[in-house]
Backbone as a printed PyTorch tensor [residue, N CA C, xyz], in Angstrom:
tensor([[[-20.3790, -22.7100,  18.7160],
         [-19.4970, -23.8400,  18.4690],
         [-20.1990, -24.9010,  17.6290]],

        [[-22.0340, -25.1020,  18.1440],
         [-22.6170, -25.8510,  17.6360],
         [-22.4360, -25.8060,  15.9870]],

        [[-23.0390, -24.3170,  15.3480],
         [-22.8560, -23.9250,  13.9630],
         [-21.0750, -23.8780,  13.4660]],

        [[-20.0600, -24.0240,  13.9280],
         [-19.3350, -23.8810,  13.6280],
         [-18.5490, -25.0500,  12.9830]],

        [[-19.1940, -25.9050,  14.2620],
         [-18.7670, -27.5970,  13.8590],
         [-19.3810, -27.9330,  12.2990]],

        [[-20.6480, -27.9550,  12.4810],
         [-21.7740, -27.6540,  11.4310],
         [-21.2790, -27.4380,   9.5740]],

        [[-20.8320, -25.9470,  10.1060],
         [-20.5810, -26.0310,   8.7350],
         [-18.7500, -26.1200,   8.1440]],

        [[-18.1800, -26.8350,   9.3290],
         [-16.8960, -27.1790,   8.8500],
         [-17.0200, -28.2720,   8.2940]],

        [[-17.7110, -29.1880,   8.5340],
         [-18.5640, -30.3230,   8.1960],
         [-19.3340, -30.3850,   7.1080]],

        [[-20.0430, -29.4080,   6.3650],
         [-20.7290, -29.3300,   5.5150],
         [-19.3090, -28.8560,   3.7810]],

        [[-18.4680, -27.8280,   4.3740],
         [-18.1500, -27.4950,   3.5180],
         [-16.4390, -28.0970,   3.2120]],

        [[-16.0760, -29.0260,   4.5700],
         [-15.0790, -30.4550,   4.4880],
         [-13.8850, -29.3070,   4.3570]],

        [[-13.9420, -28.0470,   5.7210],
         [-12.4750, -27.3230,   5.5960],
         [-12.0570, -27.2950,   7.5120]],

        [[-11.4390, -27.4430,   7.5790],
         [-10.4750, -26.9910,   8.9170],
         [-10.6130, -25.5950,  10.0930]],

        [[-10.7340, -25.9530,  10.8270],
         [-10.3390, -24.4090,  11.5160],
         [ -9.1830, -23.6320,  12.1820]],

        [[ -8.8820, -22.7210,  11.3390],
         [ -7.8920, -21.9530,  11.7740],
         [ -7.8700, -20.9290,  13.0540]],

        [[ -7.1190, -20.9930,  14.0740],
         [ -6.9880, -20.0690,  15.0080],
         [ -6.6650, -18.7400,  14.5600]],

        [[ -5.9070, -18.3390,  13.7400],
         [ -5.3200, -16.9160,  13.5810],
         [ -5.1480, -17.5130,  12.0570]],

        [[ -4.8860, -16.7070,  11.2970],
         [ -4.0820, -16.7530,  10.1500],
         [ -2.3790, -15.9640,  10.4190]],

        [[ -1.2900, -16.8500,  10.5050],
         [ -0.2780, -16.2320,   9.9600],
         [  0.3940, -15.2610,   9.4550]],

        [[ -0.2330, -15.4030,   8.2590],
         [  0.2870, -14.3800,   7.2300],
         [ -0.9610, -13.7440,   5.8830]],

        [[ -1.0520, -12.5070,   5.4470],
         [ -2.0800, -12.8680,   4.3210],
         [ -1.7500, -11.3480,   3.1600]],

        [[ -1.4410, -12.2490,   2.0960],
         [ -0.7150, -11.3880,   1.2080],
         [  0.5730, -11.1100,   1.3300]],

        [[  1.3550, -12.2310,   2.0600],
         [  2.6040, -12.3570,   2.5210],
         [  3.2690, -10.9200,   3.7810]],

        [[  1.9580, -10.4580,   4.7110],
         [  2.2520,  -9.9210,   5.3130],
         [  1.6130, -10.5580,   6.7420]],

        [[  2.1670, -10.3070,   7.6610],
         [  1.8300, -11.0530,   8.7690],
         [  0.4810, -10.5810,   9.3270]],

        [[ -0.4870, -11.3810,   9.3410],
         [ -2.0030, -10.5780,   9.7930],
         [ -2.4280,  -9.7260,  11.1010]],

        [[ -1.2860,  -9.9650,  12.2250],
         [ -1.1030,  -9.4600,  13.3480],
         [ -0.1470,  -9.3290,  13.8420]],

        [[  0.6320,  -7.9930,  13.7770],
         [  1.8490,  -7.7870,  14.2210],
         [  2.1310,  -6.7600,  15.2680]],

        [[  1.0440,  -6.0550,  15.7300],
         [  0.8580,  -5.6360,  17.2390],
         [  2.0250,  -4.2780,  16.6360]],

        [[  2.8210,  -3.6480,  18.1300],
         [  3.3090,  -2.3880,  17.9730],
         [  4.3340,  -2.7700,  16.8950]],

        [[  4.8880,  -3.6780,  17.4730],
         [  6.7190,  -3.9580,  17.0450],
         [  6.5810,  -4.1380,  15.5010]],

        [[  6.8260,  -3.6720,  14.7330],
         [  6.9100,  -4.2250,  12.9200],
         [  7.8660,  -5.1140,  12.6360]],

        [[  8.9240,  -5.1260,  13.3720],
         [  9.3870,  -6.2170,  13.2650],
         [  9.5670,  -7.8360,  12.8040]],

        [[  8.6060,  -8.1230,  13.0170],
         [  8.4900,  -9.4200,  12.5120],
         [  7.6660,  -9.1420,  10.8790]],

        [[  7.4700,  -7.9870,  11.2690],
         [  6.5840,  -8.0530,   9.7550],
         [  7.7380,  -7.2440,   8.5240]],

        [[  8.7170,  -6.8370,   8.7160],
         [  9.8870,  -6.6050,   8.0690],
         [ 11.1600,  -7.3710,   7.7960]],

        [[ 11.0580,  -8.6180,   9.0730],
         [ 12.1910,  -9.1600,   9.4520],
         [ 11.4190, -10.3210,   7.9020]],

        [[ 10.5890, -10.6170,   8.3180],
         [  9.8370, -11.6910,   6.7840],
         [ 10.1550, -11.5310,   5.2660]],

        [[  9.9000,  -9.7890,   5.2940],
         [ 10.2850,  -9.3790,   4.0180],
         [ 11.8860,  -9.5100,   3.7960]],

        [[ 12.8690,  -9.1390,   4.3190],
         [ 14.2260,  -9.6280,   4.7440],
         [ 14.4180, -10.7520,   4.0380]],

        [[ 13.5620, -11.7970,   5.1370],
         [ 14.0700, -13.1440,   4.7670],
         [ 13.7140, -13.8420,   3.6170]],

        [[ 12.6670, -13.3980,   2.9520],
         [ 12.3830, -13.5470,   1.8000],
         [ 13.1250, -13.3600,   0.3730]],

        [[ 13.4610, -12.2650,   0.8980],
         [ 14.8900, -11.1860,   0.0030],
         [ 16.4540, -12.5580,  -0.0450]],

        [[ 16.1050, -12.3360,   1.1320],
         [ 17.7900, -13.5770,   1.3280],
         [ 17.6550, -15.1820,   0.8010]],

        [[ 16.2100, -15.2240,   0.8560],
         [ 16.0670, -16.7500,   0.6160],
         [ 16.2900, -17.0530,  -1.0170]],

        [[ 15.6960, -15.4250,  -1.4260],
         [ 15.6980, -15.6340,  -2.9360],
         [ 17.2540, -15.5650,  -3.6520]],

        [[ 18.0070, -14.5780,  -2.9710],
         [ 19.1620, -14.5580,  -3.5870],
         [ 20.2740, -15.6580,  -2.9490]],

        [[ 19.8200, -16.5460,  -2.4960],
         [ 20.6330, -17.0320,  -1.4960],
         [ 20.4780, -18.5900,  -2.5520]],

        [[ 19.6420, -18.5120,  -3.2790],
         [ 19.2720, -19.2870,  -4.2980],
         [ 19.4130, -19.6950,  -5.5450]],

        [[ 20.2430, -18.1200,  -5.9880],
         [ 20.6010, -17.9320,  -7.3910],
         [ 22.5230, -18.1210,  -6.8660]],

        [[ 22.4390, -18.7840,  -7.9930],
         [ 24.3990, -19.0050,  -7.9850],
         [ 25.2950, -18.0310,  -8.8600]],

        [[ 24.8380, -17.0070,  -8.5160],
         [ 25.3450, -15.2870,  -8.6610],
         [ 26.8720, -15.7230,  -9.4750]],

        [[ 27.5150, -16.9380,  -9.2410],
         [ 28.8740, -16.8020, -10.2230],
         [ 28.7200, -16.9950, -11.6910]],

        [[ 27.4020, -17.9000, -11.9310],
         [ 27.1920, -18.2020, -13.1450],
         [ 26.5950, -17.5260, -13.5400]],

        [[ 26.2330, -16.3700, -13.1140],
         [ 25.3370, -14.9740, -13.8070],
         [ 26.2010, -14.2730, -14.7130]],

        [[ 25.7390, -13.5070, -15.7900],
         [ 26.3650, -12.5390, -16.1570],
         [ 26.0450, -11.0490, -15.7460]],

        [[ 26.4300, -10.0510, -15.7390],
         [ 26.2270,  -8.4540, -15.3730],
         [ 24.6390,  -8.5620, -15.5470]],

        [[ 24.3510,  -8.8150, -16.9300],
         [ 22.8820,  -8.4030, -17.5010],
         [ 21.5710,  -9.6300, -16.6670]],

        [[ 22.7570, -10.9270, -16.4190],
         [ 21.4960, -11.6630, -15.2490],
         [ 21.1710, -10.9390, -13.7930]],

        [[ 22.0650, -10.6350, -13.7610],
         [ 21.9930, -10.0140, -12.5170],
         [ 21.1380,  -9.0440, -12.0520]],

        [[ 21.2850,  -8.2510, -13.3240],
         [ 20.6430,  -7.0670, -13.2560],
         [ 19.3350,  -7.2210, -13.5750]],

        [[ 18.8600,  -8.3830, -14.7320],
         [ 17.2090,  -8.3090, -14.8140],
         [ 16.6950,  -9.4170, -13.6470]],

        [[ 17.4460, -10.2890, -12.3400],
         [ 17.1340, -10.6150, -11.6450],
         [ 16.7820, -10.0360, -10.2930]],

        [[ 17.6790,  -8.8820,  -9.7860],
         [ 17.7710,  -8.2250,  -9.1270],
         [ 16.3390,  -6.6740,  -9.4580]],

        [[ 16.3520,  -6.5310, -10.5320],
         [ 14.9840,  -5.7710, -11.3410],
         [ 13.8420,  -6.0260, -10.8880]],

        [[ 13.4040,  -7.4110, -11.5500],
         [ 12.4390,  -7.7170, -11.8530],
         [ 11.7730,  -9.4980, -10.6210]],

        [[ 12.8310,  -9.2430,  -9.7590],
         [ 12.5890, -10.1660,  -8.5150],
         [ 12.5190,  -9.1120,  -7.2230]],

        [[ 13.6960,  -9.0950,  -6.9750],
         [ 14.1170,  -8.5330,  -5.8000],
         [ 13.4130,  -7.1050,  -5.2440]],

        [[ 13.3310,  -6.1880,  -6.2970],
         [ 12.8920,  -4.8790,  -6.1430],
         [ 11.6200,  -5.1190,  -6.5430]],

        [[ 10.9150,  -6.2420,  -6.4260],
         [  9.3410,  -6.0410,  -7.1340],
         [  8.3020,  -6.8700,  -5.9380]],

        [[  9.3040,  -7.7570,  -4.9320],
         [  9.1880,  -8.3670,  -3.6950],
         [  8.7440,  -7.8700,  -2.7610]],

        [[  9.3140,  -6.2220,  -2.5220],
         [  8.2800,  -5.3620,  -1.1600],
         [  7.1410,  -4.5720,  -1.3580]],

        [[  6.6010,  -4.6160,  -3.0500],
         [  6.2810,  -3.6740,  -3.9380],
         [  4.8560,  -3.8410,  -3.1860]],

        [[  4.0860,  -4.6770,  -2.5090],
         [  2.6130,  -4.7980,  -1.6400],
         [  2.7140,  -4.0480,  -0.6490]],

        [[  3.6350,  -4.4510,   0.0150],
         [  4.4460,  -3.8770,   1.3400],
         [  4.3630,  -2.6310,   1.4320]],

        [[  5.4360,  -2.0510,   0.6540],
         [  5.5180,  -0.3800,   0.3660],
         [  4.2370,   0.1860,   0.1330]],

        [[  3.2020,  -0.4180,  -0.4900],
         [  2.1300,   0.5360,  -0.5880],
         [  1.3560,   0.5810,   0.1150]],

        [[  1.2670,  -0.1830,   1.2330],
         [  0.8240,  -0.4230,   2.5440],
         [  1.4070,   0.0470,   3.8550]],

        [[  2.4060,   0.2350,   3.8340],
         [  3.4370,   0.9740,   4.9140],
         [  4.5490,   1.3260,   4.8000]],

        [[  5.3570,   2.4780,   5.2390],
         [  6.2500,   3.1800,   4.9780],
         [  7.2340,   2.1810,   5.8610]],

        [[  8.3360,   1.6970,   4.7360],
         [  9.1470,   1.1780,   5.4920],
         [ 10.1340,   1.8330,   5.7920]],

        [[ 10.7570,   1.0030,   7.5870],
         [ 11.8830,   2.2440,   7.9610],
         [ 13.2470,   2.0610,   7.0350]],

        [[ 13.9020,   3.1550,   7.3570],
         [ 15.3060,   3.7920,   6.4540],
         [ 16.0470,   2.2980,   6.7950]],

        [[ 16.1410,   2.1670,   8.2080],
         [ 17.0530,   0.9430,   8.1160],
         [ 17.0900,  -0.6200,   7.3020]],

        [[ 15.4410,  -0.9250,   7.1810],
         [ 15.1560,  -1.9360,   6.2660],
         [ 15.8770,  -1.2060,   4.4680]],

        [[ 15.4320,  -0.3700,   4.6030],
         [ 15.2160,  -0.5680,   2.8990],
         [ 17.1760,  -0.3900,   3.0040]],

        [[ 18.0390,   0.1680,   3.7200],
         [ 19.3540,   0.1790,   3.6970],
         [ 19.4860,  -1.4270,   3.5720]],

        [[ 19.0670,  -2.1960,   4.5020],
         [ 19.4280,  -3.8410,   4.2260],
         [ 19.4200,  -3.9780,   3.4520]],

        [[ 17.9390,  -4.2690,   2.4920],
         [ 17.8000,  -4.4240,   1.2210],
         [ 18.3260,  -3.8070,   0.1150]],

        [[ 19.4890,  -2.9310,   0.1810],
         [ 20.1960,  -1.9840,  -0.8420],
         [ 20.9610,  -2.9780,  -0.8940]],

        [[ 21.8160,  -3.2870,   0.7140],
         [ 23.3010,  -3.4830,   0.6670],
         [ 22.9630,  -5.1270,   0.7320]],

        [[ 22.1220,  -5.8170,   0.4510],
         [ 21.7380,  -7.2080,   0.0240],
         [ 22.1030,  -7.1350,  -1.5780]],

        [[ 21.4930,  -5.8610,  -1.8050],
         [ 21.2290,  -6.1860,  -3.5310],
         [ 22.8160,  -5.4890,  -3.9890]],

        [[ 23.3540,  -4.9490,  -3.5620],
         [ 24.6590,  -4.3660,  -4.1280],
         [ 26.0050,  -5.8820,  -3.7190]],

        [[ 25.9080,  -6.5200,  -2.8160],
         [ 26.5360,  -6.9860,  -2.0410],
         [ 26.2800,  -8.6660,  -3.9530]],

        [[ 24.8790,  -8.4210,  -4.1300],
         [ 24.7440,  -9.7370,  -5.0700],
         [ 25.6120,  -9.3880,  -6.1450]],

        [[ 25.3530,  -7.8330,  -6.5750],
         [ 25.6090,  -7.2250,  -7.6440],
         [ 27.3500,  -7.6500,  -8.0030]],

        [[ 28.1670,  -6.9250,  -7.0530],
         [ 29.3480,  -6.6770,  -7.0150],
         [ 29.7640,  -8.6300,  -7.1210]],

        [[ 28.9850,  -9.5370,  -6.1190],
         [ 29.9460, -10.7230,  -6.3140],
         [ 30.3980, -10.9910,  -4.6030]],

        [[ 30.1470, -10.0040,  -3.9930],
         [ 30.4650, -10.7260,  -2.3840],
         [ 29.6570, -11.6960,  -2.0270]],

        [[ 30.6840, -12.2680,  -0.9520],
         [ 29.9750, -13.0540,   0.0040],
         [ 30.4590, -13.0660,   1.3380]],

        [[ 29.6900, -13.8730,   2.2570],
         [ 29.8580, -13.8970,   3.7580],
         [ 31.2370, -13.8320,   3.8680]],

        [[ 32.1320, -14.8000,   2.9770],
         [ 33.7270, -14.7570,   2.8520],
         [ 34.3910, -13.9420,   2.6470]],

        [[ 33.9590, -13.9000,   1.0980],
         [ 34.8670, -12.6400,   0.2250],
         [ 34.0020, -11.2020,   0.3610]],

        [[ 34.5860, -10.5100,   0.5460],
         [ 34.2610,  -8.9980,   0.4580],
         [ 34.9260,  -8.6560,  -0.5070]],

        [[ 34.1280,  -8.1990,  -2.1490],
         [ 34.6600,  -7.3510,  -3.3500],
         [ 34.2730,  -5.6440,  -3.0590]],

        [[ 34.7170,  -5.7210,  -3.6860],
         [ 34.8870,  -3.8940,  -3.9730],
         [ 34.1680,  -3.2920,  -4.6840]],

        [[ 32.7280,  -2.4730,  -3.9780],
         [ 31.8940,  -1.8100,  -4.6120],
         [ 32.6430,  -0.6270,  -5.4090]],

        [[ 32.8240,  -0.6890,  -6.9500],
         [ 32.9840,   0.3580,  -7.7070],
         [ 32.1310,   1.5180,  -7.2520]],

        [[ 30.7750,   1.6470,  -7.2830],
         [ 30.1530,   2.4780,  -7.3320],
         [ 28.8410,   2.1080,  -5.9400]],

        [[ 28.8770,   3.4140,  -5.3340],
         [ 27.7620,   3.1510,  -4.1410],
         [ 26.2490,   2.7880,  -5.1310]],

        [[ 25.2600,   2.7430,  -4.2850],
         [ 24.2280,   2.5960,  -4.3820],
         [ 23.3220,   3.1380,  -5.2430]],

        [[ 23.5690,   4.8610,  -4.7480],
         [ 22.4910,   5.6160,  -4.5170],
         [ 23.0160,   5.6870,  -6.3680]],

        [[ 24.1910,   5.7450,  -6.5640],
         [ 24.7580,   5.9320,  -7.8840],
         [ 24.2240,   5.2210,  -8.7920]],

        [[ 24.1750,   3.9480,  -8.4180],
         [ 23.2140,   2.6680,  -9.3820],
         [ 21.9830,   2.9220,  -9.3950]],

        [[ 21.4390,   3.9100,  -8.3890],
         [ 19.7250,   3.7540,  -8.7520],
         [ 19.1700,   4.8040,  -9.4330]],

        [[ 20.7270,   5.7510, -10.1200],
         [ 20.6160,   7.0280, -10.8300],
         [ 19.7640,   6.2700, -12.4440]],

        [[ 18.9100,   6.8790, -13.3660],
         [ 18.6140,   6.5430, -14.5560],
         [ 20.2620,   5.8320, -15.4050]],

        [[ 19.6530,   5.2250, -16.3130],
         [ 20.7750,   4.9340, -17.1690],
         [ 21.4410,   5.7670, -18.1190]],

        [[ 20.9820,   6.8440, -18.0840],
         [ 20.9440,   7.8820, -19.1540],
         [ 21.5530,   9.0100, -18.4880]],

        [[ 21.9910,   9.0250, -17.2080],
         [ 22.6380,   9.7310, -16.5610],
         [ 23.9130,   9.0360, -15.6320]],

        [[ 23.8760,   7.6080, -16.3970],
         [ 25.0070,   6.8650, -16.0760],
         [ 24.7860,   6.1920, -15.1850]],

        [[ 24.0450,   5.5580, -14.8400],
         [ 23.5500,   4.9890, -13.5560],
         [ 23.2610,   3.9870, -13.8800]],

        [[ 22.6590,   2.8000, -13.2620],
         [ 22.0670,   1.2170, -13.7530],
         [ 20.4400,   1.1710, -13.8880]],

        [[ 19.8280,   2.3170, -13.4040],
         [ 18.2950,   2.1720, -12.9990],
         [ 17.6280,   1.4370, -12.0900]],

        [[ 18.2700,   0.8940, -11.2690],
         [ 17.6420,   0.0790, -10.3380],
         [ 16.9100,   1.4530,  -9.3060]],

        [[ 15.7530,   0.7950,  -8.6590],
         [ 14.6370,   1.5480,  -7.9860],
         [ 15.2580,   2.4700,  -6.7260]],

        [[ 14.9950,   3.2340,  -6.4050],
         [ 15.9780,   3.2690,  -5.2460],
         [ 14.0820,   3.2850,  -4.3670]],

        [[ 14.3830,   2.2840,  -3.6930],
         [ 13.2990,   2.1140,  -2.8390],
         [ 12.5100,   2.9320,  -1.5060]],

        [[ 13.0620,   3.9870,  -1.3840],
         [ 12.6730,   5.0670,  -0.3660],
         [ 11.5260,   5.7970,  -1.1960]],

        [[ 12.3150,   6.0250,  -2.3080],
         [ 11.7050,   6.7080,  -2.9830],
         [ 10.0110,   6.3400,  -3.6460]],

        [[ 10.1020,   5.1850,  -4.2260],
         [  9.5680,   4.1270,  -4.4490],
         [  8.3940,   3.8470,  -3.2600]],

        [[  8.4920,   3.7310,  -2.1360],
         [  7.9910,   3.6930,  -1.0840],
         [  6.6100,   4.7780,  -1.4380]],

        [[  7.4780,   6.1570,  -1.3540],
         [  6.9640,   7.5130,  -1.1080],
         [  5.8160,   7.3540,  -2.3290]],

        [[  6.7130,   6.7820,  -3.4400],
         [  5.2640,   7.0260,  -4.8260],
         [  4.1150,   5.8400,  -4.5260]],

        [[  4.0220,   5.3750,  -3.6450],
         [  3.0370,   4.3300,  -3.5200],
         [  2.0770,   4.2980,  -2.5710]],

        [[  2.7640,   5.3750,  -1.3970],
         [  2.3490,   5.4760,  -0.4570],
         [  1.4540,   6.7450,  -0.8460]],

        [[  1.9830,   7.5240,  -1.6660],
         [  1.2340,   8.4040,  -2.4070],
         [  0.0180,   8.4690,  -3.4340]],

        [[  0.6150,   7.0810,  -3.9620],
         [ -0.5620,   6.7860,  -5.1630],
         [ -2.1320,   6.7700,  -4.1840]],

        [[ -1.8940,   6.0650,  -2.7230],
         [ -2.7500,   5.3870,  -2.0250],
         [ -3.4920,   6.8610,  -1.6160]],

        [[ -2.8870,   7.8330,  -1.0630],
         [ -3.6450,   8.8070,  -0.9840],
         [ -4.3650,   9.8580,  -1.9440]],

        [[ -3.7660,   9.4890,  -3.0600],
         [ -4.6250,   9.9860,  -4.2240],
         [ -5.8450,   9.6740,  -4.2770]],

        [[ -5.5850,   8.1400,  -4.2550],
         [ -7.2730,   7.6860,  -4.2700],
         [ -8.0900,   7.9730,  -3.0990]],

        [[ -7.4750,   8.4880,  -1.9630],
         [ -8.5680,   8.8910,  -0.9640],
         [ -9.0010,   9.9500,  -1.5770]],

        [[ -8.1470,  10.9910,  -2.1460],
         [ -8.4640,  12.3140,  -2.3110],
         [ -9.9320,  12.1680,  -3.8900]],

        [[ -9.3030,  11.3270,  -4.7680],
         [-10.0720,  11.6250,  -6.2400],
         [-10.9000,  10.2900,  -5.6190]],

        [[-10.9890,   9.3630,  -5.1110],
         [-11.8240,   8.4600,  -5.2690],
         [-12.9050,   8.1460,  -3.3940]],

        [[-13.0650,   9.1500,  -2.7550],
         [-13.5760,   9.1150,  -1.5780],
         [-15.0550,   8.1680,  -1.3020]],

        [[-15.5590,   7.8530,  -2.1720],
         [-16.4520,   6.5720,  -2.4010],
         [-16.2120,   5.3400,  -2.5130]],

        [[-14.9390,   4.4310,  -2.5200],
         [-14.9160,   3.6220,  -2.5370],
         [-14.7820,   2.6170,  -1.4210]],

        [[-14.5920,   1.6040,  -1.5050],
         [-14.7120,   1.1820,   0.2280],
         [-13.7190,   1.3810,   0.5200]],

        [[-12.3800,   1.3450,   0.2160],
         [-11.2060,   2.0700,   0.9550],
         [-10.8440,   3.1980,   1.7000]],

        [[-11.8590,   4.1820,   0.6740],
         [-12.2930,   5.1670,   1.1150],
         [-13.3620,   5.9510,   2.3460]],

        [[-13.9190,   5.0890,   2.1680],
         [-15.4720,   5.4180,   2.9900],
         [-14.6680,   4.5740,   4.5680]],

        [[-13.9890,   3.4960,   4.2170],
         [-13.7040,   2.9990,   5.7150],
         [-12.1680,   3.6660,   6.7470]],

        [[-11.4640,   4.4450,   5.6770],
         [-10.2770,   5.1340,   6.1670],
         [-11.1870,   6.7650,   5.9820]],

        [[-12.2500,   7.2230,   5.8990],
         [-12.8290,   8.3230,   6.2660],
         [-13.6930,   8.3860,   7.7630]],

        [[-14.2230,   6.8380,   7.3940],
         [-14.9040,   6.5320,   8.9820],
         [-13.8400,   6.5780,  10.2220]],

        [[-12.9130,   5.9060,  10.0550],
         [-12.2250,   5.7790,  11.1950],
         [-11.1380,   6.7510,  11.5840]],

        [[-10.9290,   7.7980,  10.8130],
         [ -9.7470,   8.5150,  10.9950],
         [ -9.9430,   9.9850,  10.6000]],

        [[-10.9210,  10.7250,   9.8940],
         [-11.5050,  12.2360,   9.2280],
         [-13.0010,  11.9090,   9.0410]],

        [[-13.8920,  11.8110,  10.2250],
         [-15.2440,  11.4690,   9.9140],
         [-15.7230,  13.1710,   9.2660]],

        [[-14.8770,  13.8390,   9.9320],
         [-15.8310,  15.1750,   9.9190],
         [-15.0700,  16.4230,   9.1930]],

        [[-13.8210,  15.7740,   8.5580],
         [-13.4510,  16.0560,   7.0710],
         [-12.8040,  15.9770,   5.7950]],

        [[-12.4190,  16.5820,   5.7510],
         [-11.8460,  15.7260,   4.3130],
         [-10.1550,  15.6520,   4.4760]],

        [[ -9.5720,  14.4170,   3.2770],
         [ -8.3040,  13.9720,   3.5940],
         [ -7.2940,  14.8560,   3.6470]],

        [[ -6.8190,  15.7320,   3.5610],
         [ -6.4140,  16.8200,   3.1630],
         [ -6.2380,  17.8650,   4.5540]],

        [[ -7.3030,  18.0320,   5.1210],
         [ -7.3920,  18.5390,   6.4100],
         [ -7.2210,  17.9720,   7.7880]],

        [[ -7.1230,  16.4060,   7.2020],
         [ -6.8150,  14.9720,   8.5620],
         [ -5.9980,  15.1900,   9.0080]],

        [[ -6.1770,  15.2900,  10.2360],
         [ -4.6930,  15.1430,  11.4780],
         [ -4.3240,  13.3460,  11.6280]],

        [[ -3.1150,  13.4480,  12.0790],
         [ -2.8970,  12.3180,  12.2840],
         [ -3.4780,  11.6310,  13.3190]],

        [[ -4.0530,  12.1470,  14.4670],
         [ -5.0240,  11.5790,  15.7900],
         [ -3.6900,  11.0280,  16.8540]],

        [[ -4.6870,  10.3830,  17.8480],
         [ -3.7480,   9.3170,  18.7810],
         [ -3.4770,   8.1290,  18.5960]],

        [[ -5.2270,   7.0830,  17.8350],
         [ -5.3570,   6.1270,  18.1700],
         [ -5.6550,   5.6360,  16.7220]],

        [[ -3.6370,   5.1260,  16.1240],
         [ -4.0480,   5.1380,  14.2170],
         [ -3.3400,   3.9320,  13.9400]],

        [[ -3.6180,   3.4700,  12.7280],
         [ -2.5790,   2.1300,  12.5860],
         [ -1.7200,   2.8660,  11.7300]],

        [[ -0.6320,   1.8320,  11.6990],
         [  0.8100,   1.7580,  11.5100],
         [  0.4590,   2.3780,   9.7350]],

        [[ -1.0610,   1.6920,   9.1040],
         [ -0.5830,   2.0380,   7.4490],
         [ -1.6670,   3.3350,   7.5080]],

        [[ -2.0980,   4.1880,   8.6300],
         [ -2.8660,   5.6210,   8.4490],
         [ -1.5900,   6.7280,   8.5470]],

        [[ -0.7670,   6.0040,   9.3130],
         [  0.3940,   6.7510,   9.7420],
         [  1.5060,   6.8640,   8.2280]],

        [[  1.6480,   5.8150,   7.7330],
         [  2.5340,   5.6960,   6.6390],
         [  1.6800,   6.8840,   5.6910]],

        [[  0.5960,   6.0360,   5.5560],
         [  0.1400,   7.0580,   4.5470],
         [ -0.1250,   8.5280,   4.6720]]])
């Protein structure tokens, strides 16, 4: 306590009990993910809840919804597999902006989802379809265990989870976190 006082004093900063949040993910979120999905959510809603979607045109929409919305869980996803039911929220958030609804009015999705997240070139809008998206990130991450097994990412998800072999041959164990499991 003595050294602690010490050099809060020396270097004129505060002490924190826990940290919150870090990298906009919650630093301790125990079994339940919950709170650590329910954030990403609200983040999603705060942002569109912000834009005045009437004065948009098709093409605002669409490079807002692009290049905000779908680029918002993009840490997230490569860190943990999010469940089916989140990333469904976040569809029918982003279709719900698209089309022009609100809490009031309910418009009429022309076209589902999965249809909009077809390429444009196959008639579709290109938007991400985020499951998918998920999978390539969650993937990228195990690449680098596989081609890059020296790095500290590596060396510390080999220590704790395949001491005795390689990634490839890893079982999933009993006792794993939530992003050994995703990945």
């Amino acid at each position: 306590m003595d050294r602690r006082e010490v050099l809060m004093g020396i270097l004129n900063m505060r002490q924190v009990d826990k940290h919150e949040k870090y990298l906009a993910i919650p630093s301790i979120s125990g079994r339940s993910k919950r709170a650590v999905f329910d954030s990403l959510l609200d983040r999603i809603w705060k942002k569109l809840q912000g834009w005045k979607e009437k004065s948009l045109s098709r093409a605002g929409k669409e490079i807002l919804l692009k290049s905000v919305i779908q680029t918002i869980p993009t840490y997230l996803m490569g860190v943990y597999k999010i469940p089916h039911s989140v990333v469904q929220k976040i569809h029918s958030v982003m279709a719900r902006f698209w089309w022009g609804s609100s809490d009031v009015h309910r418009k009429t999705h022309w076209k589902n989802w999965d249809s909009m997240c077809t390429l444009k070139c196959f008639g579709g809008m290109g938007f991400k379809d985020l499951r998918v998206f998920n999978d390539a990130l969650l993937g990228k991450q195990a690449w680098r265990l596989i081609r890059a097994p020296t790095t500290l990412f590596g060396r510390v998800m080999k220590a704790k989870y395949y001491p005795t072999c390689d990634f490839l041959s890893a079982s999933l164990g009993n006792s794993n976190s939530y992003s050994w499991r995703s990945i």
